[in-house]
FIRODREN-952525 format. One record per residue: x negated, z, y negated of N, C-alpha, C in turn; residue in one letter. Coordinates in steps of 0.1 Angstrom, whole numbers, plus 2048, in hexadecimal, padded with zeros to 3 digits. Atoms other than C-alpha are relative to their C-alpha. Layout:
% FIRODREN-952525
XZYXZYXZYa ...
% end
This chain:
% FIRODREN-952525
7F58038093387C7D568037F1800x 7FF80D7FF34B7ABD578067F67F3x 7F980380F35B790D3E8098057F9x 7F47F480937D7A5D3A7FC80B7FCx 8047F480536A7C1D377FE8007F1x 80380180F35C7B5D1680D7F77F7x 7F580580537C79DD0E80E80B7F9x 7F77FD8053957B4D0E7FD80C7F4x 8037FA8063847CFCF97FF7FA7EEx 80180C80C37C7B2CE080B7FB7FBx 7F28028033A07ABCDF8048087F8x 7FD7F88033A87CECD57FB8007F2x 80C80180938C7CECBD8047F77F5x 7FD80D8103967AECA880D8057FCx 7F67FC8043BB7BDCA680080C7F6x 8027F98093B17DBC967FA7FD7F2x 80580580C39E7CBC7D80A7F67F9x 7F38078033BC7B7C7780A80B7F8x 7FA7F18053CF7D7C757F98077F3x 8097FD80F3B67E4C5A8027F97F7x 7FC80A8093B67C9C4880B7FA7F6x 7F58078033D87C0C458098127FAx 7FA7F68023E17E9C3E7FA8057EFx 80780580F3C67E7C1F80C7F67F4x 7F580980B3DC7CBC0F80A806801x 7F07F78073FC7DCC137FC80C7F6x 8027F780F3ED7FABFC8007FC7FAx 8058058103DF7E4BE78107F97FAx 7F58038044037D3BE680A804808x 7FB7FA7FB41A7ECBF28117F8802x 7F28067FE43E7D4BEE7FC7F6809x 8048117F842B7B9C03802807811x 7FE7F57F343A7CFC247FB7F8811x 80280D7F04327AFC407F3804802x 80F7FC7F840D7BAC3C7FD80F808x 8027F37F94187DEC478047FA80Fx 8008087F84277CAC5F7FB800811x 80780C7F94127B3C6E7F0811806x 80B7F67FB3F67D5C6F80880980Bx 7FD8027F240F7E2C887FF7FE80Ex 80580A7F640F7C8C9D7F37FD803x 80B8007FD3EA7C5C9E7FC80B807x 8067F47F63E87EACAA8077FC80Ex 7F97FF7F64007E4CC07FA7F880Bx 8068087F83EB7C4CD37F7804800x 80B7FB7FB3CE7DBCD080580B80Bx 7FC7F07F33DF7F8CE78067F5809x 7FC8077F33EF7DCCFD7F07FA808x 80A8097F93CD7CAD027F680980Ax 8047F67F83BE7EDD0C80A80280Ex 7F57FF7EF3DB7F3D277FD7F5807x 80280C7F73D67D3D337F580280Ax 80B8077F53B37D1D3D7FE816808x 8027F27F83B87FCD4A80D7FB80Dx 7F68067F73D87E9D5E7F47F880Cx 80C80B7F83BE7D0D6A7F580580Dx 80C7F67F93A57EBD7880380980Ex 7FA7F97F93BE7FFD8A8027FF80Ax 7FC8027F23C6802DAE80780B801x 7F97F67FE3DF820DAA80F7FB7FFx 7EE804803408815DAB8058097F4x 7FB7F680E413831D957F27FC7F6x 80580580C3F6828D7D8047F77F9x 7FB8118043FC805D7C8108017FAx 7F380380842280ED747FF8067F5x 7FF7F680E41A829D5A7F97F47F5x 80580A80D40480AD4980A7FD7FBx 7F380A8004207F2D4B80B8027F5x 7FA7F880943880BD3A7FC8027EEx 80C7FE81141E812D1D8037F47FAx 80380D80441A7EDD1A80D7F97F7x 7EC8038054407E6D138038087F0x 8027F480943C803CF67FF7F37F8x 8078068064247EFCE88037F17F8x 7F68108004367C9CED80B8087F5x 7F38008074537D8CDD7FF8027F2x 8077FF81243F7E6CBC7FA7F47FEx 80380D8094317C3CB980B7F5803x 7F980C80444D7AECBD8098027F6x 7F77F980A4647C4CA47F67FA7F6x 80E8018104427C1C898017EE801x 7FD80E80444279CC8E80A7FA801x 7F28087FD469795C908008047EDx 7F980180C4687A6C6C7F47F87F7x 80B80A80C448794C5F8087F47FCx 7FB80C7FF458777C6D80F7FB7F5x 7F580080647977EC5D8028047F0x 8027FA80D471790C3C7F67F27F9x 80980C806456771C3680B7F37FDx 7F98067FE468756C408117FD7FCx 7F080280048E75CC468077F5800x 7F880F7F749773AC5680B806804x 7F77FD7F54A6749C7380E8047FBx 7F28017FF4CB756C777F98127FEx 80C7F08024C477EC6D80E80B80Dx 7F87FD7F54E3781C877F7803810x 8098087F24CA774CA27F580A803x 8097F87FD4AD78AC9680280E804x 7FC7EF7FA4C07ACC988007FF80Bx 7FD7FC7F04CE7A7CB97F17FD806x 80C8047F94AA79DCC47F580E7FFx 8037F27FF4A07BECB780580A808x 7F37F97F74B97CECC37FB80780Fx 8008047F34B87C2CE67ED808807x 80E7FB8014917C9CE37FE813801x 7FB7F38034997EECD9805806816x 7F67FB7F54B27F2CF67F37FB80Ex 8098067F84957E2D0F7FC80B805x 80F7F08004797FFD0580A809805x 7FB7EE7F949881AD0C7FE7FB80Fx 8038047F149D80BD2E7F4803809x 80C8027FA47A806D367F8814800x 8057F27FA47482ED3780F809802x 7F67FD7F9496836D458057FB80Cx 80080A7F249C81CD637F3800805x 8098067FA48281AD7D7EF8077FBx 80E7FC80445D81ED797FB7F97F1x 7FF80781245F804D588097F8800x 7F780C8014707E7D4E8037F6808x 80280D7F74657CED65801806811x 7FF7FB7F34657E5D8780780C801x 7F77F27FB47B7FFD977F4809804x 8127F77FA45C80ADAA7F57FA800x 8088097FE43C7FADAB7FA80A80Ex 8077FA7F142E800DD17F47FC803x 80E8047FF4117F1DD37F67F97F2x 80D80B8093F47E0DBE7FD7F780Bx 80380C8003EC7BEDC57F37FF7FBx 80A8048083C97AFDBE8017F2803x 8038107FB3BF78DDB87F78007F7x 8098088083A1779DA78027F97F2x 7FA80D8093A876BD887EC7FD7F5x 80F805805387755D797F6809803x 80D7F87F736C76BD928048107FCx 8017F080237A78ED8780E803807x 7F67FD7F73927A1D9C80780A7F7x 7F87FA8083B17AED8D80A807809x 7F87F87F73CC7C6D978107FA7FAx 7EF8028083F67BAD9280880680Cx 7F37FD7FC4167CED9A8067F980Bx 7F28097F742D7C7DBA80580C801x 7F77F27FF4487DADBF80F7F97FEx 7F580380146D7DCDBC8067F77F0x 7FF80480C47C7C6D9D80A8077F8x 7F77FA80648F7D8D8380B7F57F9x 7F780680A4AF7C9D778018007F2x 8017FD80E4AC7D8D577F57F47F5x 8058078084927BBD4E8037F27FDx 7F780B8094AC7A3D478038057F0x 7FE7FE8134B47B5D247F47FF7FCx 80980380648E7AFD1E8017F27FEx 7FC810806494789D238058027F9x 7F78038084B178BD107FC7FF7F1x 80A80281049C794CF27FA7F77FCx 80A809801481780CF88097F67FFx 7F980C80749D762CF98057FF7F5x 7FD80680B4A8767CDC7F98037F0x 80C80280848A76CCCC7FA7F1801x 80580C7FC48174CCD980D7F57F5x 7F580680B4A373FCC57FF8017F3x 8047F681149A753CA37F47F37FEx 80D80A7FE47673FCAA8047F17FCx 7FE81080248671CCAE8067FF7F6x 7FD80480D49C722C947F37FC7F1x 80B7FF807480726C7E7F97F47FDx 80980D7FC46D70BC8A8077F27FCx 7F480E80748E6F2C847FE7FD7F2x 7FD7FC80E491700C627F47F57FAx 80B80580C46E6F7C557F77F5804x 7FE80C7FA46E6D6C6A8067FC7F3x 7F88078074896CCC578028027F1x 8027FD8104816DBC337F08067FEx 8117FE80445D6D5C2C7FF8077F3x 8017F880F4536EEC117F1804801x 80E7FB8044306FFC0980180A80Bx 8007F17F843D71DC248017F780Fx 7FC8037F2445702C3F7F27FB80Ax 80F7FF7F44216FCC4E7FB811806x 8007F37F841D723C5280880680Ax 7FB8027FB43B724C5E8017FE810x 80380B7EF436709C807F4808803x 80B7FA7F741271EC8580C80D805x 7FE7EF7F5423748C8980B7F8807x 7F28037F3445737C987F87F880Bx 80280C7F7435719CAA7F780F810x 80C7FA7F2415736CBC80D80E803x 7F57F57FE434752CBE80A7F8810x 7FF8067F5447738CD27FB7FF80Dx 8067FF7F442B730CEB80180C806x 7FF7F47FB426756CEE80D80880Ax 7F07F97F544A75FCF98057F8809x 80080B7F344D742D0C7F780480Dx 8037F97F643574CD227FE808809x 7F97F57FE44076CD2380A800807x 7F58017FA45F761D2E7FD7FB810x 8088097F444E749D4C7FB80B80Cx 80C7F47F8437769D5980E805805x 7F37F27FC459780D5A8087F980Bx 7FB8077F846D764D6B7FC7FE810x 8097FE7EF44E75ED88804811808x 8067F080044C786D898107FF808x 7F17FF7F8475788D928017F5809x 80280A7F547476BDAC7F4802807x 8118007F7454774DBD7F87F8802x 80980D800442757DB67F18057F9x 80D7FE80541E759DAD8007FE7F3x 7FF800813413762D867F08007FBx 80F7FD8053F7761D6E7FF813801x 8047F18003E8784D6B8098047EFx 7FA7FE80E3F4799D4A7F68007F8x 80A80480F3E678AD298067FE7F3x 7F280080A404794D137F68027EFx 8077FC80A3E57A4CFF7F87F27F8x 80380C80A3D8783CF78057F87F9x 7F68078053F576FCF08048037F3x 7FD7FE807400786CDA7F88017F5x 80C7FB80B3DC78CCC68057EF7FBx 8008088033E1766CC380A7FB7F5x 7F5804808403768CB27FC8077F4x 8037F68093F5786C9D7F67F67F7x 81180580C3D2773C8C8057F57FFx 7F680D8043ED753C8980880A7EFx 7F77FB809405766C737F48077F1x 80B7F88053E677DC677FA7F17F6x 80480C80C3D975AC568037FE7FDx 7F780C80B3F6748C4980280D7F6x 7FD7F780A3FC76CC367F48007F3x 80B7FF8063DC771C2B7FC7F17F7x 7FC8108083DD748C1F80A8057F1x 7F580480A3FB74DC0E7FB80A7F6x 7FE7F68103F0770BF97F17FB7F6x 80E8078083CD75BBF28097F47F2x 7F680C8053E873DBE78068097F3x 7F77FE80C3FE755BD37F380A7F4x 8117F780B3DC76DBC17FC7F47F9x 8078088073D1748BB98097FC7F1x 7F68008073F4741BA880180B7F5x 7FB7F78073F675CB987F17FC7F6x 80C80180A3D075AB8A8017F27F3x 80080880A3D9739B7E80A8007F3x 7F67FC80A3FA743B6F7F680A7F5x 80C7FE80D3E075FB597FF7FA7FBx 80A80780E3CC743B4B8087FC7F6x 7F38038073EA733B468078037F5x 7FE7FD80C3FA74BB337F68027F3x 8087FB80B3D6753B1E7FF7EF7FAx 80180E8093D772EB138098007F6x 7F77FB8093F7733B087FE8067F5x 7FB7F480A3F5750AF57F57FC7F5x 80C80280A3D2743AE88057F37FAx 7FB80F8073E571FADE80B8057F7x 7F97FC80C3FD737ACE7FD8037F5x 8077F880A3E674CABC7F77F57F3x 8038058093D972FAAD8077F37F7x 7F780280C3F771EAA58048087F2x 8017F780A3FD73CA927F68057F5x 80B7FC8083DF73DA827FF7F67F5x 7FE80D80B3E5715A738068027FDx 7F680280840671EA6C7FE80E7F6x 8037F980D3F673DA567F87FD7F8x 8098078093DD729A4780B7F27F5x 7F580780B3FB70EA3A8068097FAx 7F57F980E40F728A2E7F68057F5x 8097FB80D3F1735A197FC7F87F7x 80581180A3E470FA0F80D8017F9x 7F57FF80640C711A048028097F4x 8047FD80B40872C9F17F88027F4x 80A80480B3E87209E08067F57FBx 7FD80E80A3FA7009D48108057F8x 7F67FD8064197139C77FD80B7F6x 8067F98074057289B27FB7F57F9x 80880E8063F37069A880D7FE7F5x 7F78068064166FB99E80680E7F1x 7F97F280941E72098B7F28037F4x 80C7F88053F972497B7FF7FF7F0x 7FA80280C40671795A80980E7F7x 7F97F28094207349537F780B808x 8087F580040974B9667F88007F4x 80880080D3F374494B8058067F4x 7F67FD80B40E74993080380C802x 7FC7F98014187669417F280D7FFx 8097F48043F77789427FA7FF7F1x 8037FB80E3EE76F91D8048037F8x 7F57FD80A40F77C90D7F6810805x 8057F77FF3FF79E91C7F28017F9x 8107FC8033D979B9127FF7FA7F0x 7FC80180F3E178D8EF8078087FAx 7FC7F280B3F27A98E57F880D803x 8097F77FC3DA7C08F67F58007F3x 80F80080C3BF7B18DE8047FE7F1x 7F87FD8093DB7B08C47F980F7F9x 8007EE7FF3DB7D98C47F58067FFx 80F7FA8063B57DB8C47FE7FE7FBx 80380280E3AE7CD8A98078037F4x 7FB7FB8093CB7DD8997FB8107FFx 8067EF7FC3BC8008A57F47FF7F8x 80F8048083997F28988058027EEx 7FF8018113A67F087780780B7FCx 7FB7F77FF3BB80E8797F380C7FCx 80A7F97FF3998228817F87FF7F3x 8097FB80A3858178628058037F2x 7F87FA80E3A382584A7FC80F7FDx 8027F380039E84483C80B8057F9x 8037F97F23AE85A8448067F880Ax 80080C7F63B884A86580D804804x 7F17FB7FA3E18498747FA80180Ex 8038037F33DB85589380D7FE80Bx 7F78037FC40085389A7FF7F3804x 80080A7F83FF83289B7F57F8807x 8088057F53DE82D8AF804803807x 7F87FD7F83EF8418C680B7F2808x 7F880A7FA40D8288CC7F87F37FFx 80B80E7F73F08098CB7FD80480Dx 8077FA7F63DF81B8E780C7FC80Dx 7F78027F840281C8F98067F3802x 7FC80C80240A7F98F07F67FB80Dx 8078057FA3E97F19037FF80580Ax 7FA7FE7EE3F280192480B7FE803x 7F68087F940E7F29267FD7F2804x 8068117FC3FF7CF9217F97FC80Cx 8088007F43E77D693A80780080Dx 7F77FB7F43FC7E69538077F3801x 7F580E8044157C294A7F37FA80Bx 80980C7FB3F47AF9527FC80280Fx 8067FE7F53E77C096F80A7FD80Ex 7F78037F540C7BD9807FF7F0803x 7FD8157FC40C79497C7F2801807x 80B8067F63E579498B80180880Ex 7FF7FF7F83EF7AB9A78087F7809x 7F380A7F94107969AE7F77F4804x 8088087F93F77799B37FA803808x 8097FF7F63DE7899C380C803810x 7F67FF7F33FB7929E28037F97FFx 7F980D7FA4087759DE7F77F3807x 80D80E8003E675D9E47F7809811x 8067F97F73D87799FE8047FB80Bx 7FB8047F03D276FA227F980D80Ax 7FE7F27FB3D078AA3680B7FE80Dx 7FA8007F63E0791A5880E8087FCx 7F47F880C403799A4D80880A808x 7FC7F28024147B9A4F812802805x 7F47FF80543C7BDA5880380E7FFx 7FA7F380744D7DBA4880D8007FBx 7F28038034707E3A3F7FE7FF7EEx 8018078114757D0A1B80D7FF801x 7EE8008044967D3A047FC7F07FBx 80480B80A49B7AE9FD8027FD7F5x 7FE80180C4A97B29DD7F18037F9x 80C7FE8084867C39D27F87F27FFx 80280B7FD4767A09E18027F67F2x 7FD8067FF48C78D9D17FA8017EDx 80380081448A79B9A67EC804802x 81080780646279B9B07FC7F5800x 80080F7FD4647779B78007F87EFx 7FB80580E4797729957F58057F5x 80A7F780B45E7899807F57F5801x 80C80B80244477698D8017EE7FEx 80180780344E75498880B7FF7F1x 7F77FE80F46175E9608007F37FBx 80580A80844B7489518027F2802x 7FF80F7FB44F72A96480E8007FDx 7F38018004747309648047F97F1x 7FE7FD80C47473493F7FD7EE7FBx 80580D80046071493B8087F3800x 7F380B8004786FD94A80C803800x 7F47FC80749470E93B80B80480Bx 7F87FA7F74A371A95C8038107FDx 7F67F27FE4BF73A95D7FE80580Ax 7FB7F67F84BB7519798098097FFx 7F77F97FB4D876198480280680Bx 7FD7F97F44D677E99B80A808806x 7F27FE7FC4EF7899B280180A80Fx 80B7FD7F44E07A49C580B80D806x 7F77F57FE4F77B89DF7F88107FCx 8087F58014ED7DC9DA806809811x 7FF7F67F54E87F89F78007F680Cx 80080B7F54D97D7A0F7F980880Ax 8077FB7F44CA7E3A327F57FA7FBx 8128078044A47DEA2F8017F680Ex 8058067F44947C1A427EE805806x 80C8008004737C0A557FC7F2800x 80A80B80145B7A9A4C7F58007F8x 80880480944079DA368017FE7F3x 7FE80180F4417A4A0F7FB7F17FBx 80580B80442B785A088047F3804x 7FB80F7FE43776AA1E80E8007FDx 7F280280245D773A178017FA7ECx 80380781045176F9EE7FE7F5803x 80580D7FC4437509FE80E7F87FFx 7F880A7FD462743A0980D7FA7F2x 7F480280A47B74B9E87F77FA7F6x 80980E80945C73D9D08027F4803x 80380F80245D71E9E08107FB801x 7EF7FE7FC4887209E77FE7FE7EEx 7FC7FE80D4887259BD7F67F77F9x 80780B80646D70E9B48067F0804x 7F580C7F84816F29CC80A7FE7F7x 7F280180A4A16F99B77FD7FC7F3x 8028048104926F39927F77F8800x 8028138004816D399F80B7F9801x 7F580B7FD49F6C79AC80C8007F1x 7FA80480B4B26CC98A7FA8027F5x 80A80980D4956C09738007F380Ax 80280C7F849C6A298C8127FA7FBx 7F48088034C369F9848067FF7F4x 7FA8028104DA69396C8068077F7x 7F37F480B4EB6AC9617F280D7FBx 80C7F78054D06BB94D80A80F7F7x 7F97F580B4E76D493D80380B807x 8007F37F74E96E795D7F1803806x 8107FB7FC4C96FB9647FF80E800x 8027EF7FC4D371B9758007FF80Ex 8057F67F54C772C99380A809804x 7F57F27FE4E27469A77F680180Cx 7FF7FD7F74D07599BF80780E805x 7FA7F47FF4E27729D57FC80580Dx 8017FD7F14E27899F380980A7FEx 7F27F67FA4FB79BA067F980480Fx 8037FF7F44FE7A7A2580A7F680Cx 7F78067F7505791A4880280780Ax 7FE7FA7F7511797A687F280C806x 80C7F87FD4EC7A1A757F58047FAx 80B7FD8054D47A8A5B8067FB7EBx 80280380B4D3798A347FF7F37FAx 7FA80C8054DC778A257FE7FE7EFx 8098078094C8769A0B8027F57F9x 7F880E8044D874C9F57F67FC7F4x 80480080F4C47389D88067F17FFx 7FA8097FF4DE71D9CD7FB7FB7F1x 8038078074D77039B580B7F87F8x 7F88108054EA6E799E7F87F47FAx 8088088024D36CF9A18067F3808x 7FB80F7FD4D76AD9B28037FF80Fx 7FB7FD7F64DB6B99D27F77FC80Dx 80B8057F44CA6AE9F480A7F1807x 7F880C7FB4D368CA02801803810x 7FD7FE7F94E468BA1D7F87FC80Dx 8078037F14D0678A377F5808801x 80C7F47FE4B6696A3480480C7FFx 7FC7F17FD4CE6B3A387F780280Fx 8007FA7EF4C86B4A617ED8037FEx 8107FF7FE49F6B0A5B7F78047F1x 80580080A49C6C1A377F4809804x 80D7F47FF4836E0A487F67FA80Cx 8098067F14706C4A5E7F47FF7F8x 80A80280644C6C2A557FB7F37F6x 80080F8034426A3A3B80F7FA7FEx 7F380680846669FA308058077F6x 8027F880F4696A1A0C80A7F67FBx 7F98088044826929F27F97FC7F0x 80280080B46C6979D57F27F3802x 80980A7FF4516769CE7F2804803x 80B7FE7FD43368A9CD7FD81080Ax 8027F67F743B6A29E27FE802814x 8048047F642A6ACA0880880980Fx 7F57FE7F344A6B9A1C7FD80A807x 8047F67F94376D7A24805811800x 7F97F28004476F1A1180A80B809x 7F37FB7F74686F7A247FE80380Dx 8067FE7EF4596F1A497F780B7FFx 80B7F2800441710A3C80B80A7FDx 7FA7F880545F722A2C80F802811x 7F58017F547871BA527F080980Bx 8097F97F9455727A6180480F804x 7FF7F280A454745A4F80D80A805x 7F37FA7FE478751A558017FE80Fx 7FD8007F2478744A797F580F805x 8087F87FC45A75DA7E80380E801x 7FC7F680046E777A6F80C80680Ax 7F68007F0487773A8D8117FB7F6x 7F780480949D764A708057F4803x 80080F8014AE741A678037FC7F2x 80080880F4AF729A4A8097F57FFx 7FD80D8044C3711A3D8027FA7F6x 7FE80680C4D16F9A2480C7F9802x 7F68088064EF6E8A168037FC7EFx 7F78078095026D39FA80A80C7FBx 7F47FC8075196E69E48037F87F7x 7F780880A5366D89CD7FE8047F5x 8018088005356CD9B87ED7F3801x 8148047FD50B6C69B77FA80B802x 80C7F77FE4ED6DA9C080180580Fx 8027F87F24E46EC9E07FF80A800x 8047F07FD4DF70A9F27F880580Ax 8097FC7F44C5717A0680380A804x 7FB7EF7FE4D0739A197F480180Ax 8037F97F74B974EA3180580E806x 7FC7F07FF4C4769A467F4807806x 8097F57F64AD787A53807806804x 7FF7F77FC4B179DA6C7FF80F7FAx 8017F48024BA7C2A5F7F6806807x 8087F87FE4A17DEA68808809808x 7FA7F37F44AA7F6A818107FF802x 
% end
């Protein structure tokens, strides 16, 4: 056994495994079609490299042409598989250039088993042997077929498609243009030589032996690595893009988590600021509770006893209760942190629980509410608690700002809602002193406040709030004084 004996079988051998390999990754990524490809082409320089070294062995004429024929088969399925790797990866070239090169390729193979004994001979009459590096090989003489000028023709302008290619990513260095110069640059040599051999072969000049099966294994485990590079390159990309996104989403989740911890600290210091008429408002209930017992007590040790009117005590004291228990619920959902909830909400309901729970306070500093509430509104979705969030501190805003201005004689509140173009429209206007103008464009910016001891946080929690709800917020000046805060929500379905 000699060295081609084991060479060329080892040829065959690494192409298949190529072929495997590269047929694997296309399942696994079935739109990635260059690795069906390129496994093609790998079978195909495994069945040439076997013809070769059975061409090699031969001493029969009609054998030797039936290889030859086979061999051409073979060339033709691997230069189609690498014109579209090349073209479907890439796409430098002119796609003018690569059809006809197909084409031409096509039209070759019919020839080569319709003309002659193949492509390259009319007849082949004899075998030829010669030595090549101490092993004796067998090559074709015979008559030359015309017909293997349309195989040049191919191969030249595959050789054109090639240089184009090669110009291209010469001249536009990019991340694809070193893969690139490898499959074009060892594609080139390959057909070039190819060309050289066929040229000797029609002039009768002496040739190397046929080693189409090496050339081409060379172009194949070329192309076969820059692919395999590039899907390592793009899997890394992509893995990084993941983390990427999980930082993200984890730098969101915990923005979102500070920005529900201010809005809660928010609603602990506006509760701070209300805990005064809360107070007032739960001991108008529990003072008349213990009113009615002790009127029931004393009711009880009469003889005989009205039980009529224990009766309506009794009822007096479930209402008081029931009174009391709605103000410490209303706090308790209003102070609760909790992962929050959206659901379709009428805003008007919103709006007179807002007013209920802050009476007292209202009452206090002698502010009017005036509500102005459309009826038959689309529900929004959102959050019961942070949307209370936002008109508490929207209506606590307004009866600072006119216990702040001159016109003490005005101290009413109008809030309204209607419907807007896309959802619900939310107004709480004021006649207070108004907002100065050089802090209209940045009144909902964090730490911008107009009040002395105030920490600019409310409003950037209340533009939060509403942004989260897929909403928006604003503010303006009305004539003659006071402002107006509006938000709109998105309607529900």
């Amino acid at each position: 056994m000699n060295w081609m004996q084991l060479t060329w079988p080892m040829l065959a051998s690494a192409s298949l495994i190529v072929a495997i390999a590269h047929v694997v990754i296309w399942i696994a990524r079935p739109p990635q079609k260059a690795h069906l490809a390129l496994s093609l082409a790998a079978v195909s320089v495994a069945a040439l490299a076997l013809l070769e070294l059975a061409a090699y062995r031969t001493v029969v004429p009609a054998e030797l042409a039936t290889y030859l024929r086979w061999m051409h088969l073979a060339i033709a399925v691997m230069v189609l598989s690498l014109l579209y790797v090349l073209h479907h990866w890439f796409g430098y070239g002119s796609t003018r250039i690569v059809v006809a090169a197909a084409a031409t390729r096509l039209v070759a193979l019919a020839l080569n088993f319709m003309v002659g004994d193949n492509l390259n001979y009319l007849a082949v009459t004899e075998v030829g042997r010669s030595v090549w590096m101490g092993v004796p090989i067998s090559h074709p003489i015979g008559e030359t077929n015309p017909s293997v000028l349309v195989g040049q023709i191919s191969n030249a302008l595959v050789l054109v498609y090639v240089g184009q290619t090669i110009l291209h990513a010469l001249r536009n260095p990019s991340k694809d243009s070193r893969a690139a110069l490898i499959v074009a640059g060892s594609w080139f040599l390959v057909i070039g030589i190819m060309v050289v051999s066929t040229l000797l072969m029609i002039f009768g000049l002496p040739r190397p032996p046929l080693i189409a099966a090496m050339g081409f294994l060379l172009v194949v485990v070329t192309t076969s690595y820059c692919l395999v590079s590039e899907l390592i390159r793009s899997q890394r990309m992509v893995v990084e893009l993941q983390a990427s996104e999980l930082r993200r989403l984890r730098s969101e989740q915990e923005v979102a988590t500070e920005r529900a911890s201010l809005a809660h600290l928010s609603r602990v210091t506006t509760l701070g600021e209300l805990s005064s008429s809360l107070v007032h408002e739960l001991n108008q209930p529990l003072t008349a509770i213990l009113s009615n017992a002790q009127a029931a007590q004393r009711l009880l040790r009469r003889e005989p006893s009205d039980m009529a009117e224990i009766h309506e005590i009794l009822v007096d004291i479930i209402d008081n209760d029931r009174r009391a228990g709605e103000v410490i619920g209303r706090m308790r959902g209003f102070l609760r942190k909790e992962p929050y909830e959206h659901a379709p909400l009428a805003m008007n309901e919103i709006v007179t629980d807002c007013v209920r729970m802050m009476r007292s306070e209202l009452h206090d500093q002698r502010v009017t509410v005036h509500l102005d509430l459309a009826p038959d509104l689309a529900p929004c979705m959102g959050d019961r608690v942070q949307l209370q969030q936002v008109l508490v501190n929207l209506i606590m805003n307004a009866c600072e700002s006119m216990q702040s201005s001159k016109e003490d004689h005005v101290v009413s509140i109008r809030i309204r809602t209607r419907a807007s173009e896309d959802g619900v429209l939310t107004e709480v206007i004021d006649a207070g002193a108004g907002i100065p103008e050089a802090m209209l464009e940045q009144i909902f910016a964090p730490f911008e406040t107009s009040k002395a001891t105030g920490m600019g946080m409310g409003l950037a929690v209340c533009r939060t709030i509403i942004r989260g709800h897929g909403g928006s917020i604003q503010a303006e000046n009305v004539a003659p004084h006071g402002a107006r805060f509006f938000f709109n929500l998105p309607r529900h379905g």
